[in-house]
One Martini backbone bead per residue (centre of mass of N, CA, C, O) as a GRO file, in nm:
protein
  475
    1UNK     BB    1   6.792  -0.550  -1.254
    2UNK     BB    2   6.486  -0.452  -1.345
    3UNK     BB    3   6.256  -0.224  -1.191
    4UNK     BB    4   5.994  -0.236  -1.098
    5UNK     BB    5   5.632  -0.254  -1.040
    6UNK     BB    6   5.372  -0.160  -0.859
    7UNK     BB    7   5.081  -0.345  -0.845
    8UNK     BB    8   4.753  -0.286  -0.669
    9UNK     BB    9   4.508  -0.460  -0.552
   10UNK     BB   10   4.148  -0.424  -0.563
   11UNK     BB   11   3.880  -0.283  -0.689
   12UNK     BB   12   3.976  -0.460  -0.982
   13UNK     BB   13   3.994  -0.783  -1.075
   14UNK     BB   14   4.154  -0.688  -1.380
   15UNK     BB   15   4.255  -0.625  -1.715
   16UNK     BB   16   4.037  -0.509  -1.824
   17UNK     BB   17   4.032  -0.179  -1.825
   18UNK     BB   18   4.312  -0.080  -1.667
   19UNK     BB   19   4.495   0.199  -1.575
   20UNK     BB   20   4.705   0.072  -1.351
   21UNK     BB   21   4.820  -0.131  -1.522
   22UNK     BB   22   4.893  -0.016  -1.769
   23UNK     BB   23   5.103   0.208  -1.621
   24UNK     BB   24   5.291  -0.036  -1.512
   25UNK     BB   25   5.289  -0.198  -1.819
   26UNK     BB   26   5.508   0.080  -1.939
   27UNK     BB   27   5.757   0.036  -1.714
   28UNK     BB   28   5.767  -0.286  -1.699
   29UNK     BB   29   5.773  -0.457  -1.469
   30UNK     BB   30   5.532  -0.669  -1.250
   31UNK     BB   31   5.367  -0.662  -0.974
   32UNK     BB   32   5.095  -0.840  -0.812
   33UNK     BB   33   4.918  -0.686  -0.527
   34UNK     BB   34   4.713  -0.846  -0.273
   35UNK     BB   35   4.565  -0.685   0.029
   36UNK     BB   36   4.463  -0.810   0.340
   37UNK     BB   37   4.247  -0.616   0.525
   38UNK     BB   38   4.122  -0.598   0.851
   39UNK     BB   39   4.206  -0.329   1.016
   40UNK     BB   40   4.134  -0.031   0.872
   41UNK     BB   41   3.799  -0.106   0.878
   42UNK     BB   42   3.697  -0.222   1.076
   43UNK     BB   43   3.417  -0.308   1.125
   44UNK     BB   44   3.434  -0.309   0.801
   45UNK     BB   45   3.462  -0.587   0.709
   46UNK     BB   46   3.451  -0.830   0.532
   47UNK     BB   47   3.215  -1.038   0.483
   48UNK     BB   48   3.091  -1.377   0.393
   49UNK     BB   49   3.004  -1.330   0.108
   50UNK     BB   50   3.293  -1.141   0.016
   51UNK     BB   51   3.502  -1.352   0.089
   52UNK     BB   52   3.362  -1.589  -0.104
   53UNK     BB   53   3.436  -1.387  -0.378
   54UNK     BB   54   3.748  -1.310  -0.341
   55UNK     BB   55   3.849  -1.596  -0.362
   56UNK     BB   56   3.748  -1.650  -0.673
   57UNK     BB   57   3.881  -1.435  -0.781
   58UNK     BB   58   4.168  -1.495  -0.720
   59UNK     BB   59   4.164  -1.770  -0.850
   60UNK     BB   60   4.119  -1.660  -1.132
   61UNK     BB   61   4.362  -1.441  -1.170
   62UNK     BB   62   4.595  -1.637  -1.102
   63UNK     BB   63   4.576  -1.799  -1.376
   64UNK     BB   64   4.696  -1.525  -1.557
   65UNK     BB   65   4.860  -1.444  -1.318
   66UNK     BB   66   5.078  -1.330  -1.070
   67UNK     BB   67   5.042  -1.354  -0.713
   68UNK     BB   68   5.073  -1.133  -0.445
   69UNK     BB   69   5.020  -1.236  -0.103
   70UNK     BB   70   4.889  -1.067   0.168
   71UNK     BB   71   4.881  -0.962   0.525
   72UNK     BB   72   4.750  -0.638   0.622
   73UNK     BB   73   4.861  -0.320   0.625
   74UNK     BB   74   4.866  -0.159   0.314
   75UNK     BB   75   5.152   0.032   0.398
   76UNK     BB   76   5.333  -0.217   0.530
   77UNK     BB   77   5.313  -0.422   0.294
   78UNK     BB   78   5.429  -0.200   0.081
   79UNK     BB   79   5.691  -0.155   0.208
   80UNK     BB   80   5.805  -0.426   0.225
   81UNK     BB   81   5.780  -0.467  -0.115
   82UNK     BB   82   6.001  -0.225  -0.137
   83UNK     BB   83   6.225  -0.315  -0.018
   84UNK     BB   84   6.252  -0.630  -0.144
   85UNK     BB   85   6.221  -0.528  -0.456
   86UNK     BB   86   6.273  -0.210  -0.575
   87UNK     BB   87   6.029  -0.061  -0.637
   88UNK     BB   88   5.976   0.244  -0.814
   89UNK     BB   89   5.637   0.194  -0.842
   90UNK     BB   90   5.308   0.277  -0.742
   91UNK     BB   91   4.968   0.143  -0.871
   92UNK     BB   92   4.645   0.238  -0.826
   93UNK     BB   93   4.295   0.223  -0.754
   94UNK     BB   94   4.024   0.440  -0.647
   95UNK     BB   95   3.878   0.446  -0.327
   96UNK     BB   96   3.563   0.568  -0.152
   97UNK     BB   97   3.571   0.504   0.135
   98UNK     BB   98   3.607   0.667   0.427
   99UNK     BB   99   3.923   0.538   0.468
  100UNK     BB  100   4.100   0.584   0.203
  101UNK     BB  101   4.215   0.831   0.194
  102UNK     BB  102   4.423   0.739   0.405
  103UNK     BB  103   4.546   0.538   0.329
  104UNK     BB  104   4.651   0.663   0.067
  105UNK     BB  105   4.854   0.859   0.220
  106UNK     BB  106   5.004   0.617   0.343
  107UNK     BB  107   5.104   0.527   0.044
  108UNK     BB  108   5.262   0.823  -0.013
  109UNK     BB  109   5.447   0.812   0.243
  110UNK     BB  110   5.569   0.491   0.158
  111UNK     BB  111   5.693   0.631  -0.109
  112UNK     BB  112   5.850   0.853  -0.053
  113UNK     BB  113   6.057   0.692   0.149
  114UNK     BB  114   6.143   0.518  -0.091
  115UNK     BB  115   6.141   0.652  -0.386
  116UNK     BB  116   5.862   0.623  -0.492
  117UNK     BB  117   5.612   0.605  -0.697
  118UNK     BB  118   5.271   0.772  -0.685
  119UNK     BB  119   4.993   0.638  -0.822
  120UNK     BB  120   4.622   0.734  -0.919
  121UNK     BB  121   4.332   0.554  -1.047
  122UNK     BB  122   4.044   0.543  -1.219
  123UNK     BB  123   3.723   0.352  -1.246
  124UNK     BB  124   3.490   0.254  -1.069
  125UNK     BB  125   3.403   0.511  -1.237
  126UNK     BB  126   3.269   0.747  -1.450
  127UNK     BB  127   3.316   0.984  -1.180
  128UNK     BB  128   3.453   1.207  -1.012
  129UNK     BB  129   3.315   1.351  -0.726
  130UNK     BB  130   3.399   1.628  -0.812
  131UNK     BB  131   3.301   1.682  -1.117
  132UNK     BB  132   2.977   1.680  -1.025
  133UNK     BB  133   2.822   1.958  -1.026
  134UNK     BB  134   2.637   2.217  -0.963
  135UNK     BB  135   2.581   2.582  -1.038
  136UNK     BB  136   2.687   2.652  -0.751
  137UNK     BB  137   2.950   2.392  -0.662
  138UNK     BB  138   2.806   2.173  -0.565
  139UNK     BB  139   2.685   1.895  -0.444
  140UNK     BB  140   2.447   1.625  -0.480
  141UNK     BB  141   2.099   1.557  -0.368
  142UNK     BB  142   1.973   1.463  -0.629
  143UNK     BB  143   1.953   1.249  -0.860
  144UNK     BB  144   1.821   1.387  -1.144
  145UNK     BB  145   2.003   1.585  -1.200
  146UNK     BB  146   2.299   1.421  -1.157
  147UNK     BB  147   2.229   1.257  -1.417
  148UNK     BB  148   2.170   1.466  -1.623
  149UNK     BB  149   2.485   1.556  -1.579
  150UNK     BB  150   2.628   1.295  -1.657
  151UNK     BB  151   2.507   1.266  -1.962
  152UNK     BB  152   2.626   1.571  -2.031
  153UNK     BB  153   2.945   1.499  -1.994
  154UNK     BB  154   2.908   1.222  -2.176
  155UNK     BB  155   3.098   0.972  -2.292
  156UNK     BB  156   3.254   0.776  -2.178
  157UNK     BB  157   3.613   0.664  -2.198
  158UNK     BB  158   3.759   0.478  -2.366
  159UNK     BB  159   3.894   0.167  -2.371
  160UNK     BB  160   4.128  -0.033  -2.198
  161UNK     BB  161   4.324  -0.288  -2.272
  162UNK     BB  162   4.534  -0.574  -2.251
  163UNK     BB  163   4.804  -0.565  -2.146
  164UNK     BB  164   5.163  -0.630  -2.136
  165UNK     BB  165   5.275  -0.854  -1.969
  166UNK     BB  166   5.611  -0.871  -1.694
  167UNK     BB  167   5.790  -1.011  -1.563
  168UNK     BB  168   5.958  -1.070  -1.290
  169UNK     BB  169   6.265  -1.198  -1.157
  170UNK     BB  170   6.172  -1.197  -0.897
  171UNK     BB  171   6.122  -1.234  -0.563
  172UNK     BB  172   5.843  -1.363  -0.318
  173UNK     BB  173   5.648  -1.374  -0.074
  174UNK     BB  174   5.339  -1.582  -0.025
  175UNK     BB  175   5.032  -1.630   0.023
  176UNK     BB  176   4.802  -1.875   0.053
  177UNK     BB  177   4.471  -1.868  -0.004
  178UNK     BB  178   4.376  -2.095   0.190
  179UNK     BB  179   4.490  -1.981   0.463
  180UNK     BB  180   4.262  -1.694   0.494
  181UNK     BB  181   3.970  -1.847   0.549
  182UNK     BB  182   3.728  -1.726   0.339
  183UNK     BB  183   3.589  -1.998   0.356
  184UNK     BB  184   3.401  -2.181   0.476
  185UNK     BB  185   3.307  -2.513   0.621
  186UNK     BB  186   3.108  -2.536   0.902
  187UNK     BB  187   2.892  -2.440   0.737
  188UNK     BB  188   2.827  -2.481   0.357
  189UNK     BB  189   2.666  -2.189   0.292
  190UNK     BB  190   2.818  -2.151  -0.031
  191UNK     BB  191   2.621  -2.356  -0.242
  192UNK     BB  192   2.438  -2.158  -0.379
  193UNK     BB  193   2.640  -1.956  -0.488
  194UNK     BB  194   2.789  -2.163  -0.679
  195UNK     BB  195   2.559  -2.210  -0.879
  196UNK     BB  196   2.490  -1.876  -0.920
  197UNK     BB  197   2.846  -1.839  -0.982
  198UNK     BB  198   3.102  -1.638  -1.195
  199UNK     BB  199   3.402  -1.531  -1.024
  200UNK     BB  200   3.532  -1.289  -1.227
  201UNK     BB  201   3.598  -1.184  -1.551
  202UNK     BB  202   3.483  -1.408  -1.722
  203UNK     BB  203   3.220  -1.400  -1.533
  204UNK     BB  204   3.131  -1.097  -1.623
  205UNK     BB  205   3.120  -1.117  -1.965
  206UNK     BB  206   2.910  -1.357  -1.954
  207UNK     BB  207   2.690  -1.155  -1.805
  208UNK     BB  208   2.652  -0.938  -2.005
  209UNK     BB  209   2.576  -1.084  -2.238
  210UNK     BB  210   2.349  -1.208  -2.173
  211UNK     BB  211   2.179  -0.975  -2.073
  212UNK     BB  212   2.177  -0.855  -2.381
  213UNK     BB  213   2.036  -1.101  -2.496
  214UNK     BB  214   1.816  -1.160  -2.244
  215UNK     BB  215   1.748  -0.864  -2.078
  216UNK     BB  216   1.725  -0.581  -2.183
  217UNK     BB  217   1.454  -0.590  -2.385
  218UNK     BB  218   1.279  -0.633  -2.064
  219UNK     BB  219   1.387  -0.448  -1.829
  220UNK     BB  220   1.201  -0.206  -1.782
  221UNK     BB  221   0.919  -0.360  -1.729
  222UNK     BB  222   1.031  -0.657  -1.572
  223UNK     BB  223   1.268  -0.551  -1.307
  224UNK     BB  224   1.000  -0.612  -1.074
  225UNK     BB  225   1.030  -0.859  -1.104
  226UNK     BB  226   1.140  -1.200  -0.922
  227UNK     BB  227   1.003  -1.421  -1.183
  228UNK     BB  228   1.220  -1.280  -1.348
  229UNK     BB  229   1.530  -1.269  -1.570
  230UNK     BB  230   1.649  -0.928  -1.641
  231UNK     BB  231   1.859  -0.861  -1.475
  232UNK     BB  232   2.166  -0.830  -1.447
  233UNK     BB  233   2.385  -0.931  -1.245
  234UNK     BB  234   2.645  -0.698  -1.207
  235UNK     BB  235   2.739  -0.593  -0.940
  236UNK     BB  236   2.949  -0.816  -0.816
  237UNK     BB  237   3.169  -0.715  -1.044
  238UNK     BB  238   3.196  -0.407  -0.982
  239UNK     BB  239   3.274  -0.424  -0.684
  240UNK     BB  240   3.529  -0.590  -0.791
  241UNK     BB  241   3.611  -0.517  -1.035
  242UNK     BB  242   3.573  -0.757  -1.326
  243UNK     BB  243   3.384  -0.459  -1.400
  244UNK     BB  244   3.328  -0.169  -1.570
  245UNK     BB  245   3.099   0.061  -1.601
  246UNK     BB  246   3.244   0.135  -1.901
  247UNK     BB  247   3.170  -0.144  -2.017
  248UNK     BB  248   2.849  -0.137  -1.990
  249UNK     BB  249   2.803   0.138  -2.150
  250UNK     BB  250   2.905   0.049  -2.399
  251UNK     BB  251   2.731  -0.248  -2.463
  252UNK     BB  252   2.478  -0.101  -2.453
  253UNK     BB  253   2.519   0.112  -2.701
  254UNK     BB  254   2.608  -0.096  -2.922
  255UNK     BB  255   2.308  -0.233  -2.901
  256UNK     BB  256   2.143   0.029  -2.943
  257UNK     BB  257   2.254   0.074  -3.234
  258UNK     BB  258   2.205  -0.241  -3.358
  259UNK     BB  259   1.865  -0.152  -3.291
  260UNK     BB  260   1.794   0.102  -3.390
  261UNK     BB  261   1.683   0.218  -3.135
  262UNK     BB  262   1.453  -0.016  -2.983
  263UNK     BB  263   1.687   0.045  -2.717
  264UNK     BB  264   1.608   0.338  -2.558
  265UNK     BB  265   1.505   0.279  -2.334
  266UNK     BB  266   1.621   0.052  -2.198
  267UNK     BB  267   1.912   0.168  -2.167
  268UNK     BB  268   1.838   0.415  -1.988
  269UNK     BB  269   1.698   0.238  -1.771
  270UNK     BB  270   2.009   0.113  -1.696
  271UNK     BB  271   2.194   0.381  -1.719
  272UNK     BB  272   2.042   0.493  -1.436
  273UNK     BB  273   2.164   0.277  -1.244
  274UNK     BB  274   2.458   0.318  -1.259
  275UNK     BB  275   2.433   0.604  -1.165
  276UNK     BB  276   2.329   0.553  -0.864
  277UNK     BB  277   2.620   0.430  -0.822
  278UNK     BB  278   2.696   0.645  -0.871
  279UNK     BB  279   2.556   0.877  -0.640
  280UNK     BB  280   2.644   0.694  -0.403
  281UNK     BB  281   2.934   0.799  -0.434
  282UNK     BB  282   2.914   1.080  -0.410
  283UNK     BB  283   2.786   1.105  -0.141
  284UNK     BB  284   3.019   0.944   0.049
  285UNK     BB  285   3.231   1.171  -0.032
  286UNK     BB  286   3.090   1.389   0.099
  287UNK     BB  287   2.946   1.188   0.371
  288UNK     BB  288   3.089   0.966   0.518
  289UNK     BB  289   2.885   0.878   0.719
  290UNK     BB  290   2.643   0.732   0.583
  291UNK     BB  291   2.665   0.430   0.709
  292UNK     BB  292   2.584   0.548   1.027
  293UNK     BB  293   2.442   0.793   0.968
  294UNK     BB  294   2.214   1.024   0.878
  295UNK     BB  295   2.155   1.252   0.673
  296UNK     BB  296   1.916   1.349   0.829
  297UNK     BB  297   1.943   1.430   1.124
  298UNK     BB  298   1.632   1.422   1.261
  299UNK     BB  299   1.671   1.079   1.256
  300UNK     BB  300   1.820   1.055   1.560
  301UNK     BB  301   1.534   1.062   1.697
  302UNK     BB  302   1.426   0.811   1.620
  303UNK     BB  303   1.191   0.567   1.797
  304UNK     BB  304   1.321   0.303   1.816
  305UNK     BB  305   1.322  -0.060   1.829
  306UNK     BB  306   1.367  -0.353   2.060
  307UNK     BB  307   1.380  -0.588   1.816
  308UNK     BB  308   1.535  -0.903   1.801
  309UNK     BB  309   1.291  -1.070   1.696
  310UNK     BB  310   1.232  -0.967   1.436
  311UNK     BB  311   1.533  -0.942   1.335
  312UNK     BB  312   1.572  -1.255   1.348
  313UNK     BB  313   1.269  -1.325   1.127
  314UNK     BB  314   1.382  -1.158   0.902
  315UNK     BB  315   1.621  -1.328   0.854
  316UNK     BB  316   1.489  -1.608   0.849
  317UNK     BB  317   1.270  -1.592   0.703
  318UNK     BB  318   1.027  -1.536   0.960
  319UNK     BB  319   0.728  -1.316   0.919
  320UNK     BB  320   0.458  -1.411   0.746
  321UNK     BB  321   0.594  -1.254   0.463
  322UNK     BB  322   0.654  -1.387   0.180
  323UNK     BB  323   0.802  -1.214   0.044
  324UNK     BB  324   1.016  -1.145   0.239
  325UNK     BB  325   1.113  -1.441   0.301
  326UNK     BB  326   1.203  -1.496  -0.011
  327UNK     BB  327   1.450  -1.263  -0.012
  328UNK     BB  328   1.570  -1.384   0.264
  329UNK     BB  329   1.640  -1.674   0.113
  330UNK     BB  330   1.750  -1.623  -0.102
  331UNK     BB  331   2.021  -1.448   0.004
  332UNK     BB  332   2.132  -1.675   0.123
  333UNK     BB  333   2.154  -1.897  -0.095
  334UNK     BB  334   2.295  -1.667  -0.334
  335UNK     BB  335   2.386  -1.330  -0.218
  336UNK     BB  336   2.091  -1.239  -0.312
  337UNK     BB  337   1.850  -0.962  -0.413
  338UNK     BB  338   1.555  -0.846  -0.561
  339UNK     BB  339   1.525  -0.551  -0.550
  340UNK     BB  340   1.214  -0.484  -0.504
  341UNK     BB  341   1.277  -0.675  -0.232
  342UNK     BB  342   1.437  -0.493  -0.084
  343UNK     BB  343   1.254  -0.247  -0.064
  344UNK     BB  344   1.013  -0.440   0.092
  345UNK     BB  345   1.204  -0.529   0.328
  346UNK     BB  346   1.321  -0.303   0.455
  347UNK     BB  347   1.040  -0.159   0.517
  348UNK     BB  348   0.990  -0.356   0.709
  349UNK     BB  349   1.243  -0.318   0.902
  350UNK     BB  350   1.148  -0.054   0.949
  351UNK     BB  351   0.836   0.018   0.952
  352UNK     BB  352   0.689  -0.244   1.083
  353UNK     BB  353   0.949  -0.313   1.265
  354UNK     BB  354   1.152  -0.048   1.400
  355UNK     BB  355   1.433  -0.117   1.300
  356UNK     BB  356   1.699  -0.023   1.225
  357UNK     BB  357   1.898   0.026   0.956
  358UNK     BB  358   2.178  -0.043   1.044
  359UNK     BB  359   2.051  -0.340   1.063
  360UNK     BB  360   2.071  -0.408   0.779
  361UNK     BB  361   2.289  -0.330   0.665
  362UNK     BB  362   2.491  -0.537   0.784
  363UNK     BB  363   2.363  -0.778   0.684
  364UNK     BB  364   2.368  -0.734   0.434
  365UNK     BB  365   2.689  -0.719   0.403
  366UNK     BB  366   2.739  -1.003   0.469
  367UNK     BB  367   2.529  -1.145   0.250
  368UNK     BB  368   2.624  -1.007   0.027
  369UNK     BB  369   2.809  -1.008  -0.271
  370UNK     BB  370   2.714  -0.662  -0.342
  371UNK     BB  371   2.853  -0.560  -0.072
  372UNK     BB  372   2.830  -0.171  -0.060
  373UNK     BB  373   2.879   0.082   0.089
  374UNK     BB  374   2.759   0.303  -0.068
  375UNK     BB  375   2.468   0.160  -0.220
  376UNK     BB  376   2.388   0.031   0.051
  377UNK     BB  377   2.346   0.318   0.248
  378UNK     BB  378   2.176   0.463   0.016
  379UNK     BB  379   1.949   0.245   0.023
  380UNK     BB  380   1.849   0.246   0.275
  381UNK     BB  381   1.781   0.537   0.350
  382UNK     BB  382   1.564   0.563   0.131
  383UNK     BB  383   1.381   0.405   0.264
  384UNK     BB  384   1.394   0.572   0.552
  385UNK     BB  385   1.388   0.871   0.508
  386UNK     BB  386   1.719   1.013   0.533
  387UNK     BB  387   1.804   1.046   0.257
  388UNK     BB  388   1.906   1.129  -0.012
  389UNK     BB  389   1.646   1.144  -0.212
  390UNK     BB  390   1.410   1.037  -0.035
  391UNK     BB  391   1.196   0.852   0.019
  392UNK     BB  392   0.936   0.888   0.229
  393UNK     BB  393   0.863   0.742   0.501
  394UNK     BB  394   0.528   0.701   0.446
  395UNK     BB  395   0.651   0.524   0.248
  396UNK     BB  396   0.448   0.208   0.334
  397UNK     BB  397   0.517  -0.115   0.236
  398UNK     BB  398   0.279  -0.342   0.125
  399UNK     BB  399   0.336  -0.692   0.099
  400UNK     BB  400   0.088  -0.773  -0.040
  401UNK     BB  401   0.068  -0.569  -0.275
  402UNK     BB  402   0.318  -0.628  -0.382
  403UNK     BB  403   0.329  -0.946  -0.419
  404UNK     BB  404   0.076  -0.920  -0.633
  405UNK     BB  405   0.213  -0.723  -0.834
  406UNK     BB  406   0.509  -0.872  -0.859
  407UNK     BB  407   0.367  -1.207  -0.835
  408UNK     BB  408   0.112  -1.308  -0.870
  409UNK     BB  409   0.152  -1.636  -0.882
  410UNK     BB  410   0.433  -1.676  -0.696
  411UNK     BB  411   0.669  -1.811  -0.809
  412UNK     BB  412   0.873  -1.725  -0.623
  413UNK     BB  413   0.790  -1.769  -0.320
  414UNK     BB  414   0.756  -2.109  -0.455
  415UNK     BB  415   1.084  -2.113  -0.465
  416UNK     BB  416   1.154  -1.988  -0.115
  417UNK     BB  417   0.886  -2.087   0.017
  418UNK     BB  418   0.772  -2.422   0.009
  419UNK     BB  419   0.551  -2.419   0.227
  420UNK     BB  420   0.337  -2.277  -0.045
  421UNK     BB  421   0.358  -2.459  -0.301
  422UNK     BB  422   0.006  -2.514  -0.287
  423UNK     BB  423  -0.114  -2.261  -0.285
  424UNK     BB  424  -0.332  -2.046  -0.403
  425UNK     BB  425  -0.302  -1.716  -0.533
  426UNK     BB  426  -0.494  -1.571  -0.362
  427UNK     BB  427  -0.312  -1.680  -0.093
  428UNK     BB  428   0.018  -1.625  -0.103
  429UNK     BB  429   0.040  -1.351   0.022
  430UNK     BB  430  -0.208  -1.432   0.291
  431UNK     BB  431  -0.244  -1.706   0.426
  432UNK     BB  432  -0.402  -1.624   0.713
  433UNK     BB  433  -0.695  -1.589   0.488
  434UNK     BB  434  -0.724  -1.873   0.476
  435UNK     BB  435  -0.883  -2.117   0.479
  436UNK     BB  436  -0.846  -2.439   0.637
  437UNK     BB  437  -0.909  -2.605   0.363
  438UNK     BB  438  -0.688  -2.481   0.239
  439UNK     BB  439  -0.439  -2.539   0.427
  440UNK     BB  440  -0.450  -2.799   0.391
  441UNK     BB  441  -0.445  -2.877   0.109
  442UNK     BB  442  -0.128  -2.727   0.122
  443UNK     BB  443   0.007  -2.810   0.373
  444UNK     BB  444  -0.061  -2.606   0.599
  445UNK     BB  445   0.019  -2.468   0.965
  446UNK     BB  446  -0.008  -2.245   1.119
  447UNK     BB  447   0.298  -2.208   1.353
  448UNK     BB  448   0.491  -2.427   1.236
  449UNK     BB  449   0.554  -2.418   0.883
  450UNK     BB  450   0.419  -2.133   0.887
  451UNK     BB  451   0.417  -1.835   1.024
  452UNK     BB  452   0.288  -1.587   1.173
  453UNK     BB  453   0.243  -1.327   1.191
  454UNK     BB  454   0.448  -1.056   1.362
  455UNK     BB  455   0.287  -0.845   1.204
  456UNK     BB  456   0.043  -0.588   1.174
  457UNK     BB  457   0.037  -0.369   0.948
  458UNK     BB  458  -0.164  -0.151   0.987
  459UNK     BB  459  -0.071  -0.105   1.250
  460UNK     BB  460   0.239  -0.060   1.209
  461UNK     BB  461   0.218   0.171   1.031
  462UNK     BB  462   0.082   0.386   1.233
  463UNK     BB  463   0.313   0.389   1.410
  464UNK     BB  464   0.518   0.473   1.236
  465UNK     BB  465   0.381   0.726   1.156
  466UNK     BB  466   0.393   0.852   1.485
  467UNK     BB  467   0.710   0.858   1.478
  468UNK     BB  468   0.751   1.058   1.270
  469UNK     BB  469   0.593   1.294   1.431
  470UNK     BB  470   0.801   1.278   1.655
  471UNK     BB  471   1.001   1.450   1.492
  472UNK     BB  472   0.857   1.657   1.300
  473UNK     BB  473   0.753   1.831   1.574
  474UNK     BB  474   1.109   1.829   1.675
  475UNK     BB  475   1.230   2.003   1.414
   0.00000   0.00000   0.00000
């Protein structure tokens, strides 16, 4: 029997671009393994948003290849699938969170001891967390520079196609997908994320090509908008690995060129998004803890409010600031929010009620079908005005004038908080400020079917300012 190759899929699960499984089936055949790690992320394993799209994600590749699927730690578990089936080499995607490195190890230990190659392959990043570096050869603490490091190193590498797998003839046991209880049961809590996503390689693929033919063209001016439908929404297929950053980047470049130019600002802007997320694991790489510690260290004394009441109303869309509400529950309902609120949500829950970032971050973890270690927490960070290029602290997003600005018509807000869904634009923003005879009208009752604000924004704004005031103090 001939000798196979072990492919570990992880943050990959695609067969096209895939450099890890390439090199896996020119070797002939492969076992292509699965493993279900609850134990070595500790605190971050998978929230319940991103294991029901892993759920999916797996029941879709294993339509075209055959997966074992196993649980345990991911070295315990690779280690007794080379005694059992005698791969001579096992082959994997590098991963960036702060525990990888170490599990990469031990998977390198457990490949010694068995006589087995060990391969690791880029492919989640357009450029490794090493290789982009300042003129001093230091790693990036600010966006711009870094963004246009990453375009002077040139174009991604061609895309490598869908390799031709040979089966192993022999057997392994797996465990059966419906047993790891990855999907909800009651309540069916992910009945609005299936209407509104198709997680796999397939539905990366289609959903890259809509973006391109319908919402490209109008990325730059209107992806601030939440009641238009322009952004990729291509991120929780990226963060699964079902499409690669390296595919999305050609594709937007091949649009760019049949525009004959007239995508150039366009493809620009949507190409530094691109980046923001290796930008992002930049950062992790180079300061492992930023999931969990501030950025800049003077914010470890931030004096942040014990405030669980406000951080329940945040959760449940219940804080009486529509555009806010709309996000959070919008959020619930799909697995995502409109970037544009996540960060006047994330504002709200930090700079009006002082709730520390670390509790937003968890929230969005859990419920984010796009929840990435990287992303996730320089993007809060940038928010608290805590972390590497971050927005200052002082800017402080007023809640009505955002929903006017990117809302005007309120189409967003009457979408996800129904019971405002009669109010007049005028007041859709700021129900509180509307007459009695006008909330009767639309049938809105402050305090029973909507909610008063929890917190006056002027007053909390200045608090925030007041705390901001005494860490730059005692600097």
């Amino acid at each position: 029997m001939t000798s196979p190759s072990l492919y570990w899929l992880r943050n990959d699960l695609r067969l096209a671009d895939n450099a890890a499984l390439t090199a896996a089936a020119a070797q002939g055949p492969v076992i292509v393994l699965y493993v279900l790690d609850d134990e070595t992320p500790g605190s971050w394993r998978l929230g319940g948003a991103s294991r029901w799209w892993l759920h999916k994600s797996l029941e879709a590749l294993s339509a075209k290849v055959e997966l074992v699927l196993r649980r345990g730690p991911a070295d315990k578990v690779i280690a007794e699938v080379l005694t059992e089936s005698g791969a001579g080499s096992v082959h994997f995607t590098r991963d960036y969170a702060p525990w990888s490195g170490e599990i990469e190890r031990r998977i390198k230990s457990v490949c010694d001891a068995a006589g087995a190659g060990c391969h690791r392959y880029g492919g989640f990043l357009l450029h490794e967390p090493e290789s982009i570096r300042n003129g001093s050869g230091e790693p990036y603490r600010v966006y711009t520079p870094f963004s246009k490091a990453c375009f002077a190193a040139g174009e991604p590498r061609p895309l490598k196609k869908v390799p031709k797998l040979s089966a192993w003839s022999g057997t392994l046991k797996s465990d059966r997908l419906s047993d790891w209880g990855l999907q909800p049961t009651t309540p069916d809590w992910a009945k609005g994320m299936a209407a509104h996503w198709t997680p796999g390689e397939a539905g990366a693929a289609v959903r890259l090509t809509e973006f391109i033919a319908d919402g490209l063209e109008h990325y730059a001016d209107e992806r601030d908008r939440p009641d238009r439908d322009v952004t990729s929404r291509l991120s929780p297929y990226l963060h699964f690995g079902e499409i690669s950053p390296a595919q999305c980047w050609h594709a937007v470049r091949a649009a760019q060129t049949a525009a004959g130019g007239k995508l150039d600002r366009v493809a620009e802007k949507f190409l530094k998004e691109v980046l923001w997320r290796e930008f992002s694991y930049h950062l992790l790489h180079h300061w492992p803890t930023l999931p969990e510690k501030p950025f800049r260290p003077e914010f470890s004394a931030f004096p942040w409010s014990d405030n669980p009441k406000g951080l329940k109303a945040w959760q449940k869309g219940r804080t009486g600031y529509p555009i806010v509400d709309a996000g959070l529950r919008e959020l619930w309902a799909t697995g995502i929010m409109h970037n544009r609120v996540r960060m006047i949500a994330a504002s709200f829950l930090i700079k009006d009620l002082l709730v520390p970032w670390q509790d937003g971050e968890r929230w969005f973890w859990d419920t984010l079908v796009d929840a990435d270690i990287g992303s996730n927490a320089a993007s809060w960070q940038w928010v608290a005005g805590c972390g590497a290029d971050a927005a200052p602290y002082f800017r402080i997003f007023n809640p009505v004038l955002q929903g006017e600005k990117f809302d005007a018509q309120g189409a967003y807000v009457r979408k996800w908080v129904p019971e405002l869904a009669h109010m007049p634009d005028e007041f859709i923003h700021h129900p509180w400020e509307a007459p009695a005879l006008v909330l009767k009208a639309a049938g809105v009752e402050l305090g029973k079917n909507y909610p008063h604000p929890v917190v006056d924004h002027g007053m909390a704004r200045d608090r925030a300012l007041a705390a901001f005031k005494e860490i730059k103090g005692s600097a």
